[in-house]
Backbone as CSV, one residue per row, in Angstrom:
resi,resn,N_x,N_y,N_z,CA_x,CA_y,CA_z,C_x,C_y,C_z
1,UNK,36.195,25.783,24.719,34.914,26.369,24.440,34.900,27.005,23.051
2,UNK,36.184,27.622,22.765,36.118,28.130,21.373,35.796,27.248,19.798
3,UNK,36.435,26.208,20.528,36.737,25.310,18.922,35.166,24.578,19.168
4,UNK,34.368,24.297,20.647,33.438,23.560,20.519,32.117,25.090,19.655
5,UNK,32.456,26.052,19.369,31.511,27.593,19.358,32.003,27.551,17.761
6,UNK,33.062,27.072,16.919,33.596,26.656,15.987,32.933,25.689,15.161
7,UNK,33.162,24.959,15.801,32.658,23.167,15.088,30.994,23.720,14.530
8,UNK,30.358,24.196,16.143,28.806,24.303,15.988,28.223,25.277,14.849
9,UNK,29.311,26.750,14.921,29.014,27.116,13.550,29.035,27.050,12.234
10,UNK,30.390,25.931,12.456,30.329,25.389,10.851,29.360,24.169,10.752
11,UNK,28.441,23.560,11.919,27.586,22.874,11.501,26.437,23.716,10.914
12,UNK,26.201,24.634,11.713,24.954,25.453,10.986,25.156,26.335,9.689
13,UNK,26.580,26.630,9.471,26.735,27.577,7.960,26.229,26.336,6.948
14,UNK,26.700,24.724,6.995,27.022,24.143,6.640,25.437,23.675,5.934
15,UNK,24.666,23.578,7.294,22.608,23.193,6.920,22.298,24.118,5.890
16,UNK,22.789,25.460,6.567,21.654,26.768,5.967,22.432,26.865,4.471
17,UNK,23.694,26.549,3.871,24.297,26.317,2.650,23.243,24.483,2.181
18,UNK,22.957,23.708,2.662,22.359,22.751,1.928,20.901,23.410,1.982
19,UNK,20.357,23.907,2.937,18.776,23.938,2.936,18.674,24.921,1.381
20,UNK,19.978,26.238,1.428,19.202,27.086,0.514,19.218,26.367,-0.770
21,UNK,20.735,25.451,-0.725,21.037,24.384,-2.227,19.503,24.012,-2.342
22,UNK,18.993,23.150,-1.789,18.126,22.305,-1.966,16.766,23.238,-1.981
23,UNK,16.430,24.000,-1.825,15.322,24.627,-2.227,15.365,25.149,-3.316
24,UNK,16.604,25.852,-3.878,16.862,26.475,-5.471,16.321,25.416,-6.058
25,UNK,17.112,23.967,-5.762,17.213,23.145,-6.695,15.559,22.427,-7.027
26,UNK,14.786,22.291,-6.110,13.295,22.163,-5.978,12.508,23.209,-6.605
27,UNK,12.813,24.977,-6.342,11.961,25.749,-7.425,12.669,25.300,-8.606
28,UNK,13.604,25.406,-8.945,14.428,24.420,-10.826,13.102,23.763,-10.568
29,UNK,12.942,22.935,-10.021,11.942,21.361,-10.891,10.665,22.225,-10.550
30,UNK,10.509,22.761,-9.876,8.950,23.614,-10.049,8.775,24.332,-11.290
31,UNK,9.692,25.167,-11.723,9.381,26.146,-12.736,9.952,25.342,-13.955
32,UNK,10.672,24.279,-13.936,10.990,23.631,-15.287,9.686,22.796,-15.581
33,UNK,9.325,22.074,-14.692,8.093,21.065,-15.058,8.780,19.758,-14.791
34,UNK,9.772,19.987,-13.927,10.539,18.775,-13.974,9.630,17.724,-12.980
35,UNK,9.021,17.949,-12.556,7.832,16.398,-11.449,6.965,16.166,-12.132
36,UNK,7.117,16.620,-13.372,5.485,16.051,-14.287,5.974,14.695,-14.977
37,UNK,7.630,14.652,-14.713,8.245,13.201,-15.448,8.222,12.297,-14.696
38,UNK,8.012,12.467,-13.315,8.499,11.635,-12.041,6.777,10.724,-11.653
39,UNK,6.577,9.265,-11.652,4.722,9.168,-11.150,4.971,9.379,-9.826
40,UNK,3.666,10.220,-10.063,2.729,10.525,-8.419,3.494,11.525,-7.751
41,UNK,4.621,11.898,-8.306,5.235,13.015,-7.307,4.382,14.413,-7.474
42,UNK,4.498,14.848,-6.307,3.829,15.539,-5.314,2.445,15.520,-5.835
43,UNK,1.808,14.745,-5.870,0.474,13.528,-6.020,0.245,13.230,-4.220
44,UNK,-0.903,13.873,-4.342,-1.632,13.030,-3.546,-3.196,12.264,-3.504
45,UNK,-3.014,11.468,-2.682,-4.661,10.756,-2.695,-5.720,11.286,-2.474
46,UNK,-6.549,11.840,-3.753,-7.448,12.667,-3.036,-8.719,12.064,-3.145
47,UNK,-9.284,10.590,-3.409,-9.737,9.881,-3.403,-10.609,10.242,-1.683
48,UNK,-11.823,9.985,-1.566,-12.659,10.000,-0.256,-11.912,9.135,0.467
49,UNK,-11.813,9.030,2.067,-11.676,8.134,2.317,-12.666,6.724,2.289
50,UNK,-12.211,5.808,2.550,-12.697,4.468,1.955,-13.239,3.144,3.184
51,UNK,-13.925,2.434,3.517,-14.001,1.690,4.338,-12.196,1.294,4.765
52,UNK,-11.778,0.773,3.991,-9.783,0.162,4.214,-9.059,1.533,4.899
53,UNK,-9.415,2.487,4.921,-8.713,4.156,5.447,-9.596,4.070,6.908
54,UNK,-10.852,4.458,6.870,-11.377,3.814,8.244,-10.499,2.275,9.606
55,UNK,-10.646,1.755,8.249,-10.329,0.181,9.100,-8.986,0.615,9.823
56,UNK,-8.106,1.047,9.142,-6.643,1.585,9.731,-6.840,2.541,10.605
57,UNK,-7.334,3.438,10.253,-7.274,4.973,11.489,-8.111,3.911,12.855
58,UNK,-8.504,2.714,12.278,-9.424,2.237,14.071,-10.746,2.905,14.457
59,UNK,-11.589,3.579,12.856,-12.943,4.208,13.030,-13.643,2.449,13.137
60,UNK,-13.517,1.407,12.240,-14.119,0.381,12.232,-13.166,-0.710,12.750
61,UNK,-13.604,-1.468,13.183,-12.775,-2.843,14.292,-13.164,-3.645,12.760
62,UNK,-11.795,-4.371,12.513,-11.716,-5.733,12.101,-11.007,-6.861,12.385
63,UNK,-10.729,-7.941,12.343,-10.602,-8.970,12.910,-9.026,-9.315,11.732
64,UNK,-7.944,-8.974,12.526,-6.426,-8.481,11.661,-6.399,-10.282,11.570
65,UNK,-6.005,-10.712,10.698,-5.013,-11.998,10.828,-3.304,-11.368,10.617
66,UNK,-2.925,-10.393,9.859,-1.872,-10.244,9.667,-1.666,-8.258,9.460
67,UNK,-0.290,-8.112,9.844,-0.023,-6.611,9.815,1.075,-6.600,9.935
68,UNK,1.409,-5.601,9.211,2.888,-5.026,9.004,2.736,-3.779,8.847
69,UNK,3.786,-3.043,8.868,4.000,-1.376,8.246,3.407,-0.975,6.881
70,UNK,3.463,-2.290,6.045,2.787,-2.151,4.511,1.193,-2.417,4.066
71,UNK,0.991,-3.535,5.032,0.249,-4.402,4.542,-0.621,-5.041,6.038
72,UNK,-2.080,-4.801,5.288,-2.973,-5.491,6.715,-4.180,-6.565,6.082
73,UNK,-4.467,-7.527,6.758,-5.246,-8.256,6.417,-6.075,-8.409,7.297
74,UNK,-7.438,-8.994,7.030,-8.039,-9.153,8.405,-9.700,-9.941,7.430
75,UNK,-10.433,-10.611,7.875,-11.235,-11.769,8.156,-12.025,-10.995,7.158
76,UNK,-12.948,-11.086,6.182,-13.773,-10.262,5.373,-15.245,-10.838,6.069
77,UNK,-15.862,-9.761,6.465,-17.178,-9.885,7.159,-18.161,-10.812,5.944
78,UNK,-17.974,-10.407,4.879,-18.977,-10.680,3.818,-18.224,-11.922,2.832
79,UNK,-18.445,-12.690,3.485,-17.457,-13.836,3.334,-18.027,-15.001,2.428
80,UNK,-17.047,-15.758,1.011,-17.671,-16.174,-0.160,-17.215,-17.611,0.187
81,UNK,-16.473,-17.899,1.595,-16.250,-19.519,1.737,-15.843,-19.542,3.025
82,UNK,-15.385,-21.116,3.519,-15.430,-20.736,5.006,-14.494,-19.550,5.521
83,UNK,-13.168,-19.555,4.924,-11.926,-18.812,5.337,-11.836,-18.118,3.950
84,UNK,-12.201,-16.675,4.664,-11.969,-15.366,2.924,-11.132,-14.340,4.209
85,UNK,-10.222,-14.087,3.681,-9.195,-13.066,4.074,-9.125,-11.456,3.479
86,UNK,-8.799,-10.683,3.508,-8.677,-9.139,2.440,-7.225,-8.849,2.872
87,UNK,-6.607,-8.873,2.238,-5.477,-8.296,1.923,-5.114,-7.161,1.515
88,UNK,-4.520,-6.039,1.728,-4.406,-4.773,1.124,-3.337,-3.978,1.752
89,UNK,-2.723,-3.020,0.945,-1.779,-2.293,0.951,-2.099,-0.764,1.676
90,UNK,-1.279,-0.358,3.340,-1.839,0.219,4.294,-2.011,1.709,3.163
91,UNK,-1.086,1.948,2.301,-1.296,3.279,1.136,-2.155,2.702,0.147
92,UNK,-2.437,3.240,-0.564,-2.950,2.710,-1.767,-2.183,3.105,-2.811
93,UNK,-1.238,4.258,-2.807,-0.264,4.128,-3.832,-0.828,4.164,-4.876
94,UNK,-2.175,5.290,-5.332,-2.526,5.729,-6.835,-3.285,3.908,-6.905
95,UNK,-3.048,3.021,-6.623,-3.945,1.660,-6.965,-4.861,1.810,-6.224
96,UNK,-6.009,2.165,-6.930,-7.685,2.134,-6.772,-7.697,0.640,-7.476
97,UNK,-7.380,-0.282,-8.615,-7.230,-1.258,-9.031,-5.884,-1.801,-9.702
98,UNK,-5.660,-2.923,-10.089,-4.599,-3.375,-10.220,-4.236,-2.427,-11.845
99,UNK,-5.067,-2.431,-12.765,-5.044,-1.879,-14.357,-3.976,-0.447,-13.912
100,UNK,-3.826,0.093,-12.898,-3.381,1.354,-12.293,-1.718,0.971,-12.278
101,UNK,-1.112,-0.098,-11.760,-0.315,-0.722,-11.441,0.797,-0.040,-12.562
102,UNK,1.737,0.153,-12.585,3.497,0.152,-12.836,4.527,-0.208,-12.239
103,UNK,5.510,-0.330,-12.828,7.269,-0.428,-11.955,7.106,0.058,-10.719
104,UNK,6.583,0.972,-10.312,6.886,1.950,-9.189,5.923,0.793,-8.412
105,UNK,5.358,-0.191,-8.360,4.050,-0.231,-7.502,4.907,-1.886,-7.479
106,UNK,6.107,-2.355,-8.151,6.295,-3.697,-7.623,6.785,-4.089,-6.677
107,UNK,7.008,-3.597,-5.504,7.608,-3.491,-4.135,5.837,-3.869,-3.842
108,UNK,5.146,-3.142,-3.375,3.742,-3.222,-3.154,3.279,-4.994,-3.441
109,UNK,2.754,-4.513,-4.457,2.510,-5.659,-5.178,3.165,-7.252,-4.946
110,UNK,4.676,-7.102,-4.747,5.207,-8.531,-4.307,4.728,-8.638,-2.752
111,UNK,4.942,-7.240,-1.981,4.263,-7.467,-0.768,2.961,-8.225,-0.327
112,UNK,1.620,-7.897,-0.985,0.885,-8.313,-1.133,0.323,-9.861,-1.710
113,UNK,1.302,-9.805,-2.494,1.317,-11.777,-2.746,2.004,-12.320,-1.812
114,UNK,2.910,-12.441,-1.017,3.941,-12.784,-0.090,2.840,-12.959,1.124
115,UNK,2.314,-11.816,1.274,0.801,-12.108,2.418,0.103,-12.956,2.406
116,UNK,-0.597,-12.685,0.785,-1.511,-13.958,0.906,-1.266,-14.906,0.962
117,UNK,0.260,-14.943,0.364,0.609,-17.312,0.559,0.761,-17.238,1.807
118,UNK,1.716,-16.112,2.741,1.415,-16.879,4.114,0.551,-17.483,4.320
119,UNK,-0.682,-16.288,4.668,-1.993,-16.692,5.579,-2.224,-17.667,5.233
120,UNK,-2.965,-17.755,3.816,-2.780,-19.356,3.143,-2.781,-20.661,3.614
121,UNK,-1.031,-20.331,3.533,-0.225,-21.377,4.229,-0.087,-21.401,5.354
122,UNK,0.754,-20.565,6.304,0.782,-20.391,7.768,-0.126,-20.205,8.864
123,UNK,-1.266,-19.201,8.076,-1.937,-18.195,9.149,-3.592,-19.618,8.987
124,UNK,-3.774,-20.182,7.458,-4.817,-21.049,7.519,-5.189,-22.315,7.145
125,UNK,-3.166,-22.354,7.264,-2.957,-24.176,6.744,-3.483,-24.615,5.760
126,UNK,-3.820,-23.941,4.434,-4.475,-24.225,3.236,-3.698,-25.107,2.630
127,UNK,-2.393,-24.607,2.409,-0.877,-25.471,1.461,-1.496,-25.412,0.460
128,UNK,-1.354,-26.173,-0.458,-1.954,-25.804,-1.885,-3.448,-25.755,-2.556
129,UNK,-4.462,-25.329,-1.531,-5.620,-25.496,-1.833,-6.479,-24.240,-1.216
130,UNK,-5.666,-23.076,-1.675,-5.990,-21.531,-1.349,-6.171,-21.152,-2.631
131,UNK,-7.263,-20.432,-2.755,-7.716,-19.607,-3.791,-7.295,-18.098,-3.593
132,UNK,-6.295,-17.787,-4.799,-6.166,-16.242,-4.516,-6.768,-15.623,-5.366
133,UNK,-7.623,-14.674,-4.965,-8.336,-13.960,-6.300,-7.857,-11.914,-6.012
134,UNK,-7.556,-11.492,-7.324,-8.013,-10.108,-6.974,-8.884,-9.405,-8.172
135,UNK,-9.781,-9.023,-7.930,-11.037,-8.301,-8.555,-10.532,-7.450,-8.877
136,UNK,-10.528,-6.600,-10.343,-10.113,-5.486,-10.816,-11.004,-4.563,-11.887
137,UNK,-11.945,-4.238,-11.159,-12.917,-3.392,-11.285,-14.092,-3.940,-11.045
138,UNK,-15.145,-2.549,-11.072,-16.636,-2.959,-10.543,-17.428,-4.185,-11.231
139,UNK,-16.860,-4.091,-12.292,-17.560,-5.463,-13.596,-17.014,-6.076,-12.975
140,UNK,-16.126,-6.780,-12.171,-15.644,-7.862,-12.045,-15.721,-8.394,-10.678
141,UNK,-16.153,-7.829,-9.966,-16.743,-7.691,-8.503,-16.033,-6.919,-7.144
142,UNK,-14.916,-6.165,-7.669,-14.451,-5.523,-6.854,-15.305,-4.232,-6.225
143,UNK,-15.627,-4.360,-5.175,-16.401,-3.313,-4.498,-15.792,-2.491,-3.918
144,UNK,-14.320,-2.220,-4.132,-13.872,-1.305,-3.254,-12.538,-1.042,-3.976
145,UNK,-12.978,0.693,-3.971,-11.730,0.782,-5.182,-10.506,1.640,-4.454
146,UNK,-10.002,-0.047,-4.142,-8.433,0.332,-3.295,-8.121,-1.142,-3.572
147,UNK,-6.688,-1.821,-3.977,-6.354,-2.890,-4.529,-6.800,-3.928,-3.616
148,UNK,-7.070,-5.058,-3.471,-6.491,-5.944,-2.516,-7.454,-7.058,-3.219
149,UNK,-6.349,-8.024,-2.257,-6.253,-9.543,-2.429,-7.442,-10.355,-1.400
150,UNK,-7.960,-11.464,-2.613,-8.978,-11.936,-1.532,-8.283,-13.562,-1.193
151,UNK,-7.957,-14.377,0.155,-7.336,-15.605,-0.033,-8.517,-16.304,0.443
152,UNK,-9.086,-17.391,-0.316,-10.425,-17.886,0.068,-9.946,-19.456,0.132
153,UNK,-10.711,-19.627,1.364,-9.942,-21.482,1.479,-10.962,-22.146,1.908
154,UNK,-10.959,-23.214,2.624,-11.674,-24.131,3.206,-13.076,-25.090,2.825
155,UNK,-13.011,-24.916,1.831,-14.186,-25.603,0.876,-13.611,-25.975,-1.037
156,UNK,-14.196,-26.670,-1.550,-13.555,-26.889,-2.862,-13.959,-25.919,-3.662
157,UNK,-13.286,-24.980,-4.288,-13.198,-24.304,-5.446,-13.227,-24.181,-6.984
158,UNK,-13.992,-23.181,-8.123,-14.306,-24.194,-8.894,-13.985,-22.650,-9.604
159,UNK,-13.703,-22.958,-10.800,-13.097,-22.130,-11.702,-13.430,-22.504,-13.050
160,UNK,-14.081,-21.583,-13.947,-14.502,-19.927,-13.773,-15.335,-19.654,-12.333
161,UNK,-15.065,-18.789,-11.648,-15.840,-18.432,-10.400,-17.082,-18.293,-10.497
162,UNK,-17.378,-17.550,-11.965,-19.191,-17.054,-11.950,-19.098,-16.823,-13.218
């Protein structure tokens, strides 16, 4: 009983010696300015929420073709050919549009292409005759300023779009 009354207190001297380490070391980067070097740290989204923030919390039903922990897609109601998909990233990660985009955002970003060739390919048997488009700003027809991918298939496609 002793050595197990032992062990347990040197587990807890052991926390309350890292917790206090690690809080010194956090006011340091508070009072140095040290997170003003780091993007988005302790950043948050303070952006309204958005139809895509709805669609996730399950305020609005959409029709998922694909989901993961990162990334959800689902059928775009307002649809520019037979098969239009939306693709988007479940955070938005500071990307209201792609122009937003850095290093920090290419994890994201490969995610999001990796989606759309599935569906594409897998989820709408396109193979090489999927249109991927992403709109990056209001001039350009993006209506919704949170990134995502549109995969548009099933009819012939013609480029310049408009």
């Amino acid at each position: 009983m002793c050595v197990l009354y032992i062990n347990v207190h040197s587990i807890v001297l052991s926390i309350s010696f890292l917790s206090n380490h690690i809080s010194g070391v956090l006011k340091g980067w508070d009072d140095g300015g040290r997170w003003d070097t780091i993007f988005l740290a302790g950043q948050r989204d303070k952006d309204p929420p958005i139809i895509f923030d709805k669609i996730i919390a399950g305020e609005i039903l959409a029709d998922a073709v694909r989901e993961n922990e990162r990334v959800l897609a689902f059928k775009d109601i307002n649809s520019a050919a037979p098969a239009h998909i939306l693709v988007f990233p479940k955070d938005r990660y500071g990307l209201s549009n792609l122009r937003k985009a850095s290093a920090e955002h290419i994890d994201i970003l490969g995610r999001l292409l990796v989606a759309a060739g599935k569906i594409a390919n897998e989820s709408l048997g396109f193979g090489d005759r999927a249109f991927i488009v992403i709109n990056d700003g209001s001039d350009c027809g993006q209506g919704v300023p949170h990134l995502h991918v549109h995969v548009l298939g099933g009819r012939k496609m013609i480029w310049p779009p408009g």
